[in-house]
Each structure stands twice: as C-alpha cells, then as structure tokens.
C-alpha positions as CSV (number, residue, x, y, z in Angstrom):
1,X,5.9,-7.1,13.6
2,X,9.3,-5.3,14.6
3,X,10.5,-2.0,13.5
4,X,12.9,-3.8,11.7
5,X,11.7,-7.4,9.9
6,X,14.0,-9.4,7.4
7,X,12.4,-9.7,4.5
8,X,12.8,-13.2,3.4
9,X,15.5,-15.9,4.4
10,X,18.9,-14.6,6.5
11,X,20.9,-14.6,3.4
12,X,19.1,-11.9,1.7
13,X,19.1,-8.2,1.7
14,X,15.8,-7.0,1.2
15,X,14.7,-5.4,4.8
16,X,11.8,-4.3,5.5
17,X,10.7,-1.6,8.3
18,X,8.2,0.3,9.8
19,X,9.2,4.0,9.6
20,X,9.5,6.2,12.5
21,X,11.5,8.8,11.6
22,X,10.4,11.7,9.6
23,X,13.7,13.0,8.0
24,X,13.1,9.5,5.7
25,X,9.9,11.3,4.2
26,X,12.1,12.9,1.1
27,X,13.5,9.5,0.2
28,X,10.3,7.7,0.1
29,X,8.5,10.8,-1.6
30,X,11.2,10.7,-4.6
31,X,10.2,6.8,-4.8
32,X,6.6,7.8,-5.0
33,X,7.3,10.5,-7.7
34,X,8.9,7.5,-9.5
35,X,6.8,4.8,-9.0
36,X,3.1,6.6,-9.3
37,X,2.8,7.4,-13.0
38,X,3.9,3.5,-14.3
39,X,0.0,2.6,-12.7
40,X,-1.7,5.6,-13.9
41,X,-3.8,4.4,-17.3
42,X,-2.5,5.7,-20.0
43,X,-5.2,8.0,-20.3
44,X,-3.9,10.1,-17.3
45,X,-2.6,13.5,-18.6
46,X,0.9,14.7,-17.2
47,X,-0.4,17.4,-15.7
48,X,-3.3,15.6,-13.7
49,X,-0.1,12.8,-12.4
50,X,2.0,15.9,-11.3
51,X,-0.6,17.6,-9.4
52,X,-2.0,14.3,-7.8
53,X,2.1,14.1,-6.7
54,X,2.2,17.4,-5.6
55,X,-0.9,17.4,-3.1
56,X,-0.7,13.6,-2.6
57,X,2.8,12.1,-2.9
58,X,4.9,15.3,-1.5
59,X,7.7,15.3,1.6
60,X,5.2,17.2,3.8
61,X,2.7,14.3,3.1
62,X,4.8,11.8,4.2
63,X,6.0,13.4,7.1
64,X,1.9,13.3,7.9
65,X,1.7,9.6,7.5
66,X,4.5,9.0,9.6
67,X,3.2,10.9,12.4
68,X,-0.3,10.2,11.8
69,X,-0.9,7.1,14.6
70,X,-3.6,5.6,12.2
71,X,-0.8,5.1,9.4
72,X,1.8,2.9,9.4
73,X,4.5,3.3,6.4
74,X,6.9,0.5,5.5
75,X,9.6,1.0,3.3
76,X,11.6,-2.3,1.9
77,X,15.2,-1.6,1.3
78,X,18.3,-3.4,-0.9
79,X,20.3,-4.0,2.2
80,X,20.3,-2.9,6.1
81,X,21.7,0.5,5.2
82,X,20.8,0.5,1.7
83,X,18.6,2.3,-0.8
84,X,14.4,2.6,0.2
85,X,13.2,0.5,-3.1
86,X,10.0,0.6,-2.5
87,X,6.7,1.5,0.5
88,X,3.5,0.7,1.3
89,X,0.8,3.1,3.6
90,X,-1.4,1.3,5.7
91,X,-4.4,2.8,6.8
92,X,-5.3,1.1,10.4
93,X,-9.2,2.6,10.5
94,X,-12.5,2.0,9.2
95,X,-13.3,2.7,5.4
96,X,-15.0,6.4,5.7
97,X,-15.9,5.8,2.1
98,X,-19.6,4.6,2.5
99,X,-19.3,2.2,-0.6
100,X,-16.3,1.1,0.6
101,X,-17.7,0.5,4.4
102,X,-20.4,-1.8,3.1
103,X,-18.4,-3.5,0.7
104,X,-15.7,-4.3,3.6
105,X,-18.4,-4.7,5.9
106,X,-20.7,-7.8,3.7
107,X,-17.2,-9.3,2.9
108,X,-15.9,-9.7,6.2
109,X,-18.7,-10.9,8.0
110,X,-20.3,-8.3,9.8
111,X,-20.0,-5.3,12.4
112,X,-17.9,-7.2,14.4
113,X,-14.7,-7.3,12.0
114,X,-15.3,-3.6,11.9
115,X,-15.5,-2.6,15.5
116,X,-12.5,-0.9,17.1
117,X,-11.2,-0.4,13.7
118,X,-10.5,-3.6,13.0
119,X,-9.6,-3.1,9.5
120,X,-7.1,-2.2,7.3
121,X,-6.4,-0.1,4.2
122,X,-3.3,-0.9,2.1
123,X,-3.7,2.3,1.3
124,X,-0.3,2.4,-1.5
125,X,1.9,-0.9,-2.9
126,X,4.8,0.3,-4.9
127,X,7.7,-1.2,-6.0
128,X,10.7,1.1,-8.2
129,X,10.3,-1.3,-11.2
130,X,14.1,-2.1,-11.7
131,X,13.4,-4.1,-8.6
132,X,10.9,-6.3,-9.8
133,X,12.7,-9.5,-9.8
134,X,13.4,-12.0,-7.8
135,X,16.0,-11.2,-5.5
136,X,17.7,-14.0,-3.6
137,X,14.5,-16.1,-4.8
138,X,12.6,-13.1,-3.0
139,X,10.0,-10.7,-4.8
140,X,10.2,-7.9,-3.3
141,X,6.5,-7.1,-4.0
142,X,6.0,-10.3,-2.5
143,X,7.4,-9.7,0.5
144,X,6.6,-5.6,1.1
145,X,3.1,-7.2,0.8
146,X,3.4,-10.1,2.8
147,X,4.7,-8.0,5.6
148,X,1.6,-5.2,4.8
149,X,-0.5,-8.7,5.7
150,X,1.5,-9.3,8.7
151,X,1.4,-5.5,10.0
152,X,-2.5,-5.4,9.8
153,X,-2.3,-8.4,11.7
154,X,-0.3,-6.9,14.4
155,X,-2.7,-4.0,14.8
156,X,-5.2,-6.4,15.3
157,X,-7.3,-6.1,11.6
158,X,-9.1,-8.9,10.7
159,X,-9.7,-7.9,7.2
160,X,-7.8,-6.0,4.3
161,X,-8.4,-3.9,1.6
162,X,-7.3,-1.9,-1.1
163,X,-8.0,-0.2,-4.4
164,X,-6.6,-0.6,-8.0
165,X,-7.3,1.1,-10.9
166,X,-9.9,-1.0,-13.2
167,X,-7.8,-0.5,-16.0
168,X,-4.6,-2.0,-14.2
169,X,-4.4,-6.3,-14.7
170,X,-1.1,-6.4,-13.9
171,X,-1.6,-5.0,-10.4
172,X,-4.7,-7.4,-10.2
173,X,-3.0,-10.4,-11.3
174,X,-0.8,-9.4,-8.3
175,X,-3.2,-8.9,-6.1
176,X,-5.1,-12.1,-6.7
177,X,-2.0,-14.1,-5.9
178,X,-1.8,-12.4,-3.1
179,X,-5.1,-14.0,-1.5
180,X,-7.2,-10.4,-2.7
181,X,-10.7,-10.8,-4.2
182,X,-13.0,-7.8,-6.0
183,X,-15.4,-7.1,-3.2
184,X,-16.8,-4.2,-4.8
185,X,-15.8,-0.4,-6.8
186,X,-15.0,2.9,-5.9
187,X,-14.2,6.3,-7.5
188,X,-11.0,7.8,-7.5
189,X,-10.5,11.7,-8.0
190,X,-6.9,12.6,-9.8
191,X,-6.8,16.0,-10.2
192,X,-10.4,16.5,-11.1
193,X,-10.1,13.2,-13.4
194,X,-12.1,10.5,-12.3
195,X,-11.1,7.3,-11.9
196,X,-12.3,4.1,-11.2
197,X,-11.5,1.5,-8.9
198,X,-12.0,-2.2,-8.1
199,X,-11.4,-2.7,-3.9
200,X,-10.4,-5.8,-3.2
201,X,-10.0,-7.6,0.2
202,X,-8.9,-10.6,2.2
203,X,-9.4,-11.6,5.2
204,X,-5.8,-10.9,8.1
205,X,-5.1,-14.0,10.1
C-alpha cells in the first residue's frame, strides 16, 4: 500500500494514508479524544476515560506511533486536503501478551505465521460517528479497515488481530463482517478499571 490510497472508487473523497509526519499527531489525538468514550461500556467512569486519554490517546503518544517503525497509523480523510475523520494503529509485531500469543498462535496455524513478526495488531478502529454512513456508497469503517487488511498485508503479516470490549456488539457485529472470528479473551486495564476483551483474528492474504 502507498502513502497515499483512494479509498474506494475515483469519484469519492474518502482518502486514506499512512502517516509520516508528526505535526499530524494533534489532529488525530483530538479524533481520539472524540471517538474513545462512544466504545467505553457504560460502566466506565469519566474520570477512568479521561485519564486512559491522557496517558494513552495524547499528542505526545501519537507522535510515538508515528515514529515508532513497528506502528503504522492511517488516518482516512473527507477529501485529499480535507478533515482526518477517523485512524487506525497497527501494531506490525508479535502479541507480547502471553494469552494473546497462544491464542494468535493455535489460530493461525503455528510458529511459522509468527516468525519474523509476521503478525499484526489492529491495535485502534475509530471512526468520528457523524461519519458513519455510506459515503459515495463507501463506509468509511469499511474502507479504514479494509485498507488496515491491506497494510498488514504489505508488511508481510499473515494473520490479524484485535481486541473489543465484551460488552461492545456493535463493534463485533462489525468485526464479524469484516472476516474477524473470537479466537480467545484478554484483560484490559483503564485506569486501574478492568476490562475485558474478546481478540478476534483473521487470517491477511
């Protein structure tokens, strides 16, 4: 995948793109403060979201990710020019969560698939949710996720996963659709508030 991929047909504007720069950080860290408390469950407590987006969602931390050569972030934007609508963090190493490594590890058929890294994390999937809809017959979730496939691809992963909140059908209806299956469950540590996860995963070709 390029820097710079259309997302869909020629006549639409969605555009996704690898980011390289790090003086985009802000603008995807003011999505993230957006986009990160509609998938809490609605147990989360304010303070426990702001604090997760104060150590985990801030400027500095994106600047990290960019420069970090195990990430990848790609952003999708309304237009060539426009408006960063949503992002994704991909996560190009093996799972250093040990339930996570031997989930990832029986579902994708063995040491090989994990050698060299050979996986992928989708580590974040968010969309700002005025943008939900179809636009120009294109989802954008559709497509930030399609080219998250695509990018994992590239990096030469032969398997995928991610986690969502057990609590969270919407995002696993999603997911499901998108070729994910439950593979197995992790924990997931919001500001001392633990969570738990399903982690799904599909196989990259």
């Amino acid at each position: 995948m390029s820097d710079t991929d259309s997302a869909s047909s020629p006549d639409s504007v969605l555009v996704i793109e690898t980011v390289t720069d790090t003086s985009q950080a802000a603008a995807i860290a003011d999505v993230a403060a957006v986009t990160f408390p509609l998938a809490c469950p609605p147990h989360s407590t304010p303070e426990n979201i702001a604090a997760h987006i104060g150590q985990q969602l801030s400027t500095a931390r994106f600047v990290e990710h960019i420069e970090d050569p195990v990430k990848q972030v790609l952003v999708i934007r309304d237009g060539a020019d426009g408006p960063i609508i949503g992002y994704s963090l991909l996560i190009h190493e093996v799972p250093t969560i040990d339930d996570v490594r031997a989930a990832v590890l029986a579902a994708s058929g063995g040491p090989k698939a994990m050698s060299n890294g050979a996986v992928t994390e989708i580590s974040k999937m968010y969309i700002l949710p005025h943008h939900h809809a179809a636009h120009n017959a294109q989802k954008p979730a559709h497509a930030l996720m399609t080219a998250a496939i695509h990018a994992a691809a590239a990096h030469g992963s032969s398997y995928a996963w991610l986690g969502v909140h057990s609590g969270n059908q919407r995002a696993q209806k999603f997911y499901a659709k998108m070729g994910f299956t439950r593979i197995g469950t992790k924990t997931f540590d919001m500001n001392g508030a633990i969570e738990h996860d399903f982690v799904l995963g599909r196989e990259v070709s």
